[in-house]
N, CA, C and O atoms as a Tinker XYZ file with bonds, in Angstrom:
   368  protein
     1  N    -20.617000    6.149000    5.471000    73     2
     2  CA   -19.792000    7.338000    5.598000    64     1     3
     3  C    -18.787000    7.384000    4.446000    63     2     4     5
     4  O    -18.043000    6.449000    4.152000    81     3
     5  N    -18.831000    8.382000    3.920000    73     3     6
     6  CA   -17.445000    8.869000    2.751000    64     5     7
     7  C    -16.217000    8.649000    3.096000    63     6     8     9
     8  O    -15.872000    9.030000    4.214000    81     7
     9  N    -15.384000    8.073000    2.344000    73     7    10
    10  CA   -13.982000    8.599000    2.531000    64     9    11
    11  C    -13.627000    9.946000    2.752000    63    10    12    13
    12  O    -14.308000   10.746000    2.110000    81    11
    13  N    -12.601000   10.505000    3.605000    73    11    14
    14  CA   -12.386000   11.621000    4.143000    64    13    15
    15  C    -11.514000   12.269000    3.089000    63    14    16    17
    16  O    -11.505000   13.471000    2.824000    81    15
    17  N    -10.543000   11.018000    2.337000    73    15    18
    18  CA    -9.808000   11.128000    1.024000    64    17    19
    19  C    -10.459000   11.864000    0.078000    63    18    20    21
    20  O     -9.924000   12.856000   -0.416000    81    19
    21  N    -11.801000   11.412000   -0.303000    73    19    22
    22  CA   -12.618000   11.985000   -1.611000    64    21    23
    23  C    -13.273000   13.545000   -1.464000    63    22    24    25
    24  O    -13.778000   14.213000   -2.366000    81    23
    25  N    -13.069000   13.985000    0.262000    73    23    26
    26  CA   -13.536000   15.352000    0.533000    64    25    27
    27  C    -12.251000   16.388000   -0.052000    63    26    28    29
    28  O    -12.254000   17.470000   -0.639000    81    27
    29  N    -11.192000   15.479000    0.422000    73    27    30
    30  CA   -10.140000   16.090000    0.188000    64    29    31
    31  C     -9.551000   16.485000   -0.895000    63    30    32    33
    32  O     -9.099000   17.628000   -0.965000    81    31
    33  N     -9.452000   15.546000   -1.994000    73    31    34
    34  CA    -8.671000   14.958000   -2.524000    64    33    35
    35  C     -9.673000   14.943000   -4.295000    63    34    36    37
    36  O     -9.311000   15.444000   -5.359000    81    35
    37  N    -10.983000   14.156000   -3.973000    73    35    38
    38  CA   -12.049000   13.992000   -4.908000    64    37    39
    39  C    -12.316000   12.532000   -5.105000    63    38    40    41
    40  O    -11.759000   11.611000   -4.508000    81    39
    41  N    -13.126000   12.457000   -5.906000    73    39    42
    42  CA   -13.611000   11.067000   -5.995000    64    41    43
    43  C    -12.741000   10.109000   -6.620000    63    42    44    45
    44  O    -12.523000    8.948000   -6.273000    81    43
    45  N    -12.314000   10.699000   -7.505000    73    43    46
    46  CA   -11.274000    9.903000   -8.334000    64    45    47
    47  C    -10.359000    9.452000   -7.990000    63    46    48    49
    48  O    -10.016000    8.326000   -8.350000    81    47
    49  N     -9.620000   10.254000   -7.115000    73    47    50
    50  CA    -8.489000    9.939000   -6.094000    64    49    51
    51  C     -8.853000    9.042000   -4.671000    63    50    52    53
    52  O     -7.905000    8.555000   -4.056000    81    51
    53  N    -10.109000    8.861000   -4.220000    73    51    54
    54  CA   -10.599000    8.072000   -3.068000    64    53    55
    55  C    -10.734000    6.804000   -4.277000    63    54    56    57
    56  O     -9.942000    5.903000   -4.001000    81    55
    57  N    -11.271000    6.611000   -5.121000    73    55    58
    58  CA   -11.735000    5.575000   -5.860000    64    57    59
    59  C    -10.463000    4.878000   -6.151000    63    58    60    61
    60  O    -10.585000    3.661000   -6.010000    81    59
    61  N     -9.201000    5.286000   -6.538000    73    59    62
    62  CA    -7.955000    5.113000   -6.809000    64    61    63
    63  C     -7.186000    4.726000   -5.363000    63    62    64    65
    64  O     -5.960000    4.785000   -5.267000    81    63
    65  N     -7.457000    4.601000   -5.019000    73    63    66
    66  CA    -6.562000    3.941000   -3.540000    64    65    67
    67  C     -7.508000    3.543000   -2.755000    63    66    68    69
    68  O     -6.916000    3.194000   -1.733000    81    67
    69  N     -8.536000    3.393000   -2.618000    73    67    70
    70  CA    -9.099000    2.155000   -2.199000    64    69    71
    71  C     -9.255000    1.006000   -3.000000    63    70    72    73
    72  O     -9.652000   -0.089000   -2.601000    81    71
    73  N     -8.816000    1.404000   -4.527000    73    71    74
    74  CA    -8.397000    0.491000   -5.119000    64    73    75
    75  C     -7.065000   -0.400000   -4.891000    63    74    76    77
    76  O     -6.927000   -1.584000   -4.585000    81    75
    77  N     -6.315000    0.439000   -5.110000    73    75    78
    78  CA    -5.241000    0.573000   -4.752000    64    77    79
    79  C     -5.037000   -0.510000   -3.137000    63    78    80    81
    80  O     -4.259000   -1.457000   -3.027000    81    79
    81  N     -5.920000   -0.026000   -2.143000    73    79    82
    82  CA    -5.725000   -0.454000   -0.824000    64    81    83
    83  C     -5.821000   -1.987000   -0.838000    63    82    84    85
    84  O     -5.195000   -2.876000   -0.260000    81    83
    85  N     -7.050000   -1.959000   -1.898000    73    83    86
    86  CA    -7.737000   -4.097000   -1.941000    64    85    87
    87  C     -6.713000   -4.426000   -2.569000    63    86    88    89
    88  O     -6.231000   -5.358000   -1.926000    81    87
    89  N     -5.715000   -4.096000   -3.964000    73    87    90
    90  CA    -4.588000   -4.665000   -4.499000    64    89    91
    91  C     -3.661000   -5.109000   -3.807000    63    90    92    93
    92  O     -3.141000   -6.191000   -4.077000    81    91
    93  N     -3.117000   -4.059000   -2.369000    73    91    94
    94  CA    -1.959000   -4.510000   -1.523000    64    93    95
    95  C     -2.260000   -5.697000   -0.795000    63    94    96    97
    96  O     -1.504000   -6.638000   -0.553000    81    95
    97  N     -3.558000   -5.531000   -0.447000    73    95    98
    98  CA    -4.322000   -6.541000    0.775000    64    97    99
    99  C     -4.222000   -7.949000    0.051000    63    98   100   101
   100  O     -3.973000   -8.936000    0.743000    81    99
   101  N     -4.459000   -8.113000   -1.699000    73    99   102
   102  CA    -4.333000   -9.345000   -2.097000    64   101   103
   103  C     -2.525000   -9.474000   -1.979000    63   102   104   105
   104  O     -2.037000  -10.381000   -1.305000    81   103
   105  N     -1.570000   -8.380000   -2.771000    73   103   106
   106  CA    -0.342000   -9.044000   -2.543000    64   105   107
   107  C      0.311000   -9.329000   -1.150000    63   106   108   109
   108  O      1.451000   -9.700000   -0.874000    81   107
   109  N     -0.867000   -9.015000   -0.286000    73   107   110
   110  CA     0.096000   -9.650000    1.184000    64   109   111
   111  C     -0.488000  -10.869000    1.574000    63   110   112   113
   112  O      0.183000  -11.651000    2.249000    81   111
   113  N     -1.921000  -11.210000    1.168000    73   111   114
   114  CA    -2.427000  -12.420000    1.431000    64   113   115
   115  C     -1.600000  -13.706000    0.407000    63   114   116   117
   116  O     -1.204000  -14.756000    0.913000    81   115
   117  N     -1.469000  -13.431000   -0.861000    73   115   118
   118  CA    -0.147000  -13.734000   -1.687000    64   117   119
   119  C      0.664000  -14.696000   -1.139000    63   118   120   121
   120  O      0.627000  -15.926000   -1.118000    81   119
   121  N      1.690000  -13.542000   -0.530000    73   119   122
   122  CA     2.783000  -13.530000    0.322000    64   121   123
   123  C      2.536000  -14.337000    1.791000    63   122   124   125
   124  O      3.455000  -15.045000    2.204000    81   123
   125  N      1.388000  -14.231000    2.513000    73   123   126
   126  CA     1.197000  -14.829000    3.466000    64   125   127
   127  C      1.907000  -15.570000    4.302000    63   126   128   129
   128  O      1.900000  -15.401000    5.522000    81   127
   129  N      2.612000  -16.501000    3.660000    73   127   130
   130  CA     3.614000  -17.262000    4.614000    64   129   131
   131  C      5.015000  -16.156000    4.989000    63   130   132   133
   132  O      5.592000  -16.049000    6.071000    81   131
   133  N      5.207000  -15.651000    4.106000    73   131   134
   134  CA     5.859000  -15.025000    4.563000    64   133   135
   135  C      5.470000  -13.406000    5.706000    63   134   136   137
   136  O      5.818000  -13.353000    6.886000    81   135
   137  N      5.023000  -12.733000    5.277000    73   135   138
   138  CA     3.956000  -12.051000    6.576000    64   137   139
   139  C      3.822000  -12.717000    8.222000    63   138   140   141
   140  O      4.152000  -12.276000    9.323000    81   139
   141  N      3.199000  -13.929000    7.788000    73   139   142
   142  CA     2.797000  -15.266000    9.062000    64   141   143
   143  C      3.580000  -15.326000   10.089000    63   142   144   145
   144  O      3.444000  -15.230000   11.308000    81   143
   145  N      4.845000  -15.592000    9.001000    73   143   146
   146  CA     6.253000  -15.910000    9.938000    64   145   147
   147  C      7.224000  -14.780000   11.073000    63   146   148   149
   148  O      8.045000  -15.104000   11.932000    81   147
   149  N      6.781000  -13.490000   10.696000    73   147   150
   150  CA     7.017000  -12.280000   11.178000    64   149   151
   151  C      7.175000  -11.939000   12.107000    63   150   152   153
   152  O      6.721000  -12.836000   12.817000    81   151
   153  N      7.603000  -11.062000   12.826000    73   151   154
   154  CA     6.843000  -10.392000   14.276000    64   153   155
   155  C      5.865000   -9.674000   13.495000    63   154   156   157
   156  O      5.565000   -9.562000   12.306000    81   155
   157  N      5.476000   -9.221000   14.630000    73   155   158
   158  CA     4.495000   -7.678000   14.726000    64   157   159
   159  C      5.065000   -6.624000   14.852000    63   158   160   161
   160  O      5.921000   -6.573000   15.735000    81   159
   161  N      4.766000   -5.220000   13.900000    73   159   162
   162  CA     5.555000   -4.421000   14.049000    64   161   163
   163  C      4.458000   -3.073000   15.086000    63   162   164   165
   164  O      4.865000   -2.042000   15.622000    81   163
   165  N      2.869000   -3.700000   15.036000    73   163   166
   166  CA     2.721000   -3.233000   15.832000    64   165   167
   167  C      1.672000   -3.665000   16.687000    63   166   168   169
   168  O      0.873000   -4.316000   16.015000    81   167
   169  N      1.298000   -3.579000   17.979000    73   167   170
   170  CA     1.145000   -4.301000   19.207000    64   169   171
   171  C     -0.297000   -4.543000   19.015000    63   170   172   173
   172  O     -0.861000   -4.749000   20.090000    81   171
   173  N     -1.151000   -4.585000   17.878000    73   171   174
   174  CA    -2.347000   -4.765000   17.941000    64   173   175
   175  C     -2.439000   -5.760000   16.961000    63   174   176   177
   176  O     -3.438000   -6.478000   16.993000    81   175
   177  N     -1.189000   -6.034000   15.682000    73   175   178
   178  CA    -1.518000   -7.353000   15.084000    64   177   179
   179  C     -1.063000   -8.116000   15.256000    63   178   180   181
   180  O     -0.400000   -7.937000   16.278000    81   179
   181  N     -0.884000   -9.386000   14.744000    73   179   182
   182  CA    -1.008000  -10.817000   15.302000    64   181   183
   183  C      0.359000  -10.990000   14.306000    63   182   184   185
   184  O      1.027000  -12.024000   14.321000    81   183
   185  N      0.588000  -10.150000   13.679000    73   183   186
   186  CA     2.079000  -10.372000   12.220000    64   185   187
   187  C      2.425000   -8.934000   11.887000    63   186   188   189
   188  O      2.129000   -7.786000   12.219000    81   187
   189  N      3.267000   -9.650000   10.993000    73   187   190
   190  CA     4.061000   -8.593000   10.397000    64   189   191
   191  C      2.510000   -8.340000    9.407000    63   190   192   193
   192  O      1.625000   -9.160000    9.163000    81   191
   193  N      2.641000   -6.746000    8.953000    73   191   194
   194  CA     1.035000   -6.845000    7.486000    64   193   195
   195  C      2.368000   -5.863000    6.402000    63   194   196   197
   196  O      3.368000   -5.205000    6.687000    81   195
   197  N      1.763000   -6.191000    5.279000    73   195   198
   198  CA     2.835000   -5.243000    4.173000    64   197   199
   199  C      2.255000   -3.523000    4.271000    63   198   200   201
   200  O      2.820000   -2.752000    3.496000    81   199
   201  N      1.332000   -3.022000    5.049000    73   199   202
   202  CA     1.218000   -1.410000    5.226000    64   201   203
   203  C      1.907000   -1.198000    6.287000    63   202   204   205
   204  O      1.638000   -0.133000    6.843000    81   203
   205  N      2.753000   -1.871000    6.800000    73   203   206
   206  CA     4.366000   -1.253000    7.647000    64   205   207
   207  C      5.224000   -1.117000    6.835000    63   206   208   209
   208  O      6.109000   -0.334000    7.180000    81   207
   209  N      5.349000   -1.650000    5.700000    73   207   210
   210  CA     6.198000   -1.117000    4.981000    64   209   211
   211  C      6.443000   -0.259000    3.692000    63   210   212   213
   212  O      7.341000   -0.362000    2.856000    81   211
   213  N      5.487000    0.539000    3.760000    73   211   214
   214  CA     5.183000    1.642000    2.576000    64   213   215
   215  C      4.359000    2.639000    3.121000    63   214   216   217
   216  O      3.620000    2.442000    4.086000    81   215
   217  N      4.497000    3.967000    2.378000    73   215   218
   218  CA     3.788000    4.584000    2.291000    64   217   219
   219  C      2.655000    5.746000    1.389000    63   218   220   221
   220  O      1.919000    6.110000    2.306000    81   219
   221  N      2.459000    6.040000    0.874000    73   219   222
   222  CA     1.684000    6.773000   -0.128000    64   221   223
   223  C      1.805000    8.340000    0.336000    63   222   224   225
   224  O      1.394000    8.691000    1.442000    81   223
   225  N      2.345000    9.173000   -0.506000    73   223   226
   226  CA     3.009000   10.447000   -0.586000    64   225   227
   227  C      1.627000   10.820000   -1.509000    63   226   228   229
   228  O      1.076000   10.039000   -2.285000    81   227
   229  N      1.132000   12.510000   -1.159000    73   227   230
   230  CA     0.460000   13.050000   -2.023000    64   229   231
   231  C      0.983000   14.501000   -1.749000    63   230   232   233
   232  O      1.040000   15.123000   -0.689000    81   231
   233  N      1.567000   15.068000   -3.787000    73   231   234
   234  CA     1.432000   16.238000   -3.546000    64   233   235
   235  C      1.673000   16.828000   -4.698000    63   234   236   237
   236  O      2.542000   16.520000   -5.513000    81   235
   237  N      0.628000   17.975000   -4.784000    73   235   238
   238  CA     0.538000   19.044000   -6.210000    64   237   239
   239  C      0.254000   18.142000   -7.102000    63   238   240   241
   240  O      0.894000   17.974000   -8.140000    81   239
   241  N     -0.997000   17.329000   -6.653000    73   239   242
   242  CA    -1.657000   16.508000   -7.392000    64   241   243
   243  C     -1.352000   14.973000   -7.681000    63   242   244   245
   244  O     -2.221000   14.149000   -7.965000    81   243
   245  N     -0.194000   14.750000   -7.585000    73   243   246
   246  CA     0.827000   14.010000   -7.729000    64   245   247
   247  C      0.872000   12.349000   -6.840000    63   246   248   249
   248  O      1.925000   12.325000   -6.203000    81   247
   249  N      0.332000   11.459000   -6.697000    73   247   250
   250  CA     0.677000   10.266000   -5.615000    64   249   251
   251  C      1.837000    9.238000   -5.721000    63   250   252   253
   252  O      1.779000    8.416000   -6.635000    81   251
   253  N      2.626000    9.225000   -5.074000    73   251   254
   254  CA     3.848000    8.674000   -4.760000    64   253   255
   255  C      4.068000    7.513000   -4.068000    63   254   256   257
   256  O      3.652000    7.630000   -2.915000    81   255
   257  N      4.617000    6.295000   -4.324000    73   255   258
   258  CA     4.874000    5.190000   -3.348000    64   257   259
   259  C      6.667000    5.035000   -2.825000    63   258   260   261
   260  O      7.640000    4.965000   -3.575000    81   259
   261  N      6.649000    5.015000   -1.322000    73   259   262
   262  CA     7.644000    4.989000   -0.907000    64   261   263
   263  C      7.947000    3.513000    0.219000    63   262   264   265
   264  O      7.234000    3.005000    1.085000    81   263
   265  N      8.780000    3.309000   -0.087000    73   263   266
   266  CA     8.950000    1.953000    0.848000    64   265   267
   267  C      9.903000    2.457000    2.183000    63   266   268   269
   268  O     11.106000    2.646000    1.999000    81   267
   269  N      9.456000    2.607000    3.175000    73   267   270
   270  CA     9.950000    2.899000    5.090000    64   269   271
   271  C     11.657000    2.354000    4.916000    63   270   272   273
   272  O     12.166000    1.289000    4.567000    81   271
   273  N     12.074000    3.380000    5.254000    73   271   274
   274  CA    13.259000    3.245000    5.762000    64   273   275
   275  C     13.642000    1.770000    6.834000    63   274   276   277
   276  O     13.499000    1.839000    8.054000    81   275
   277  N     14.008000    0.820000    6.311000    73   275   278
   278  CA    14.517000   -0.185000    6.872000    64   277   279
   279  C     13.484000   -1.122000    6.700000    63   278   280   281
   280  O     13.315000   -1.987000    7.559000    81   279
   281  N     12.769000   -1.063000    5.699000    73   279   282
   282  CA    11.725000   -2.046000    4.989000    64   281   283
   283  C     12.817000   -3.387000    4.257000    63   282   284   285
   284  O     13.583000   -3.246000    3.303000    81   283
   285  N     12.579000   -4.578000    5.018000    73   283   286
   286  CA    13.268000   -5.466000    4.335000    64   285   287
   287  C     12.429000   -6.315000    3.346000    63   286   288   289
   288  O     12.723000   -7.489000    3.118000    81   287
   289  N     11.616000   -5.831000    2.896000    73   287   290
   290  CA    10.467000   -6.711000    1.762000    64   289   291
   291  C     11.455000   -7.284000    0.834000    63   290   292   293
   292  O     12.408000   -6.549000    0.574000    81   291
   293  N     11.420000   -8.623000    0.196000    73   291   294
   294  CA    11.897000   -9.339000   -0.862000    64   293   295
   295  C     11.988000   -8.682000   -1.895000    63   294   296   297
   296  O     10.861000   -8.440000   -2.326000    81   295
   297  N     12.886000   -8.211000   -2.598000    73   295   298
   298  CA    12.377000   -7.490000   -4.199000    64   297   299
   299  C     11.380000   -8.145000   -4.804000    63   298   300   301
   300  O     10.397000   -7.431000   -5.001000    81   299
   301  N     11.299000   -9.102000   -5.118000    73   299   302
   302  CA     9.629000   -9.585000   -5.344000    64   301   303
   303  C      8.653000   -9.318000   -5.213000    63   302   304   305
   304  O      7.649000   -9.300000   -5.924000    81   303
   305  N      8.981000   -8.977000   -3.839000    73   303   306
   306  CA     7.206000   -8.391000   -3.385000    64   305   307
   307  C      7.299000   -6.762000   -3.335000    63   306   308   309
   308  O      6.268000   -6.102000   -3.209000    81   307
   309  N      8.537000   -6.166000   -3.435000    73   307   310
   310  CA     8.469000   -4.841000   -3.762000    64   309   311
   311  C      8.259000   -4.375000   -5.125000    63   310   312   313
   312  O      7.737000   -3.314000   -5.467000    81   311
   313  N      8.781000   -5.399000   -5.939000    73   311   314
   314  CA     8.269000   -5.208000   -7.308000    64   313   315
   315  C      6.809000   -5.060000   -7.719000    63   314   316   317
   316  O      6.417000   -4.303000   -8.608000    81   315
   317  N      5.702000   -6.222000   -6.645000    73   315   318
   318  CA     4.740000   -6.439000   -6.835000    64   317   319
   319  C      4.183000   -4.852000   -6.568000    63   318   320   321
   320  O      3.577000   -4.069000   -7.300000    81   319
   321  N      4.519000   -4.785000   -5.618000    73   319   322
   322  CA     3.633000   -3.617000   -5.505000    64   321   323
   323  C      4.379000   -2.433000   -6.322000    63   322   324   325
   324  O      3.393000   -2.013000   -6.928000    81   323
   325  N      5.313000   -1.710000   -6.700000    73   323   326
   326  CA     5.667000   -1.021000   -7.638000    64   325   327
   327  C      4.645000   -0.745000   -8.873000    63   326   328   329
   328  O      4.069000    0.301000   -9.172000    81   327
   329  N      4.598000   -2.298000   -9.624000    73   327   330
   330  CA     3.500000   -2.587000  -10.581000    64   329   331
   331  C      2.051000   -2.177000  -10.400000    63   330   332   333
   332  O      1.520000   -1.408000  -11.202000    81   331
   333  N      1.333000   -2.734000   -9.243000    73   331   334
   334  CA     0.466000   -2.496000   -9.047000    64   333   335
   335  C      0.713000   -1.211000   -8.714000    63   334   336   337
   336  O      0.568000   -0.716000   -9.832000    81   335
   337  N      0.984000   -0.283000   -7.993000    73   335   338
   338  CA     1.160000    1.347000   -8.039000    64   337   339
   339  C      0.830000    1.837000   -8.894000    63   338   340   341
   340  O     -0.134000    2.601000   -8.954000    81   339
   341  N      2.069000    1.289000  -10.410000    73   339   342
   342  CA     2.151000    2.006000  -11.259000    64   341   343
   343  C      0.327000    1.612000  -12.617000    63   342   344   345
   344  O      0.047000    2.202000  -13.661000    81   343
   345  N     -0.241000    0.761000  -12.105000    73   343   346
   346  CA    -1.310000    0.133000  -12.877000    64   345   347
   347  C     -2.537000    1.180000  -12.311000    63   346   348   349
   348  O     -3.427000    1.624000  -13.037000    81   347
   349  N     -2.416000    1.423000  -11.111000    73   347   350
   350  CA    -3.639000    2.054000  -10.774000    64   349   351
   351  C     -3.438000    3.303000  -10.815000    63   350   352   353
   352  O     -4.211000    4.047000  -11.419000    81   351
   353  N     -2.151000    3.825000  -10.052000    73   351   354
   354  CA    -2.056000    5.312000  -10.288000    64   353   355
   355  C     -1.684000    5.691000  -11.626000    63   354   356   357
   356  O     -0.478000    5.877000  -11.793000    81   355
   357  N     -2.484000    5.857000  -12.672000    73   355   358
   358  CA    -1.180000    6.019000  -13.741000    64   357   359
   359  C     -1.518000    7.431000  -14.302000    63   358   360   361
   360  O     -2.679000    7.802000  -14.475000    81   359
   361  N     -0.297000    8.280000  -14.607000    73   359   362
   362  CA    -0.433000    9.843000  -14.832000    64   361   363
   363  C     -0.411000    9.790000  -16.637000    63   362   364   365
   364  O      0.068000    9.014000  -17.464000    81   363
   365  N     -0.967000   10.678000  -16.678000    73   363   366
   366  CA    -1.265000   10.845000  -18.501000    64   365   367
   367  C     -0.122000   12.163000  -19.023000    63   366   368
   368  O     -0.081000   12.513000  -20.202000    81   367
């Protein structure tokens, strides 16, 4: 089955954040101990995961990363992902 993103959106943009998606997934495995140590923020995982604390904004073409209001991520690891954001999404 297709991404619902690439109906929407196009290929380029589904191809770009599921890129995007495996990049976060390595900087939280990364991070891991810290994640590990967590609660759960929600009742089906076993930890804290780093997609509670961001989100991806799209608009007038445009994709945006925002970190959740009361996101306490390390600047470290907010940096990490900043970078990586800015590596995959990048506007010409």
């Amino acid at each position: 089955m297709r991404d619902i993103s690439e109906f929407i959106y196009g290929e380029e943009y589904a191809q770009k954040n599921q890129n995007f998606e495996k990049a976060m997934e390595s900087i939280e495995e990364k991070h891991a101990d810290f994640f590990n140590k967590r609660p759960p923020q929600n009742e089906t995982e076993e930890h804290d995961r780093l997609h509670n604390h961001y989100a991806l904004r799209t608009a007038s073409g445009q994709v945006e990363l925002h970190f959740n209001a009361g996101s306490d991520l390390p600047e470290e690891i907010k940096q990490e992902c900043k970078d990586t954001f800015h590596q995959i999404w990048k506007y010409e």
